[in-house]
N, C-alpha and C positions, 0 to 999 in steps of 0.2 A: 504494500500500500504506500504509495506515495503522501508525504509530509506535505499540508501547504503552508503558506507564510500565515501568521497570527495580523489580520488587518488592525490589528485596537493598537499591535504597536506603530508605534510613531514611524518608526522607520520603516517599515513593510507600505505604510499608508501614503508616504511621502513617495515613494517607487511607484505605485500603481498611479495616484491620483493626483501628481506633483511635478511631472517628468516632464520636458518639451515632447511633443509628438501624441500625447496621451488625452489632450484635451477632450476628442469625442466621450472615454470615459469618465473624465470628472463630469461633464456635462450631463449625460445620463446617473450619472449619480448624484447631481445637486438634483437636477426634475425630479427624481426618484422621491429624494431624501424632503424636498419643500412639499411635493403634493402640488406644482404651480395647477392651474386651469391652463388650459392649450393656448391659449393667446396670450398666457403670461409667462411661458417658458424661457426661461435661459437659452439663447441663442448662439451666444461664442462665450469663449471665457480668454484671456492672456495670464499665462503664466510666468512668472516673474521668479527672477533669482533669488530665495529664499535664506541664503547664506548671508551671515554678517561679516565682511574682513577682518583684521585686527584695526584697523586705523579707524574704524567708523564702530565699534566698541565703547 
């Protein structure tokens, strides 16, 4: 039997739903997650660099 990833942790969740390329899934999963009505669904999302450097600390 194959192990999957534990999505509640942080890290496993930041991979699936966090990554460039992976938008259609976050997307599907905010609809999902809000319940919007069809004419108020989330249409795009931009994912942005989530990392803090050290200089901006």
């Amino acid at each position: 039997m194959t192990k999957l990833m534990d999505l509640k942790i942080d890290f496993a969740f930041k991979q699936v739903f966090g990554k460039a390329g992976n938008e259609p899934i976050l997307l599907a999963f905010l609809n999902a997650a809000l319940q919007l009505p069809k004419e108020k669904r989330i249409t795009s999302v931009e994912i942005l660099n989530p990392e803090i450097n050290r200089e901006h600390i």
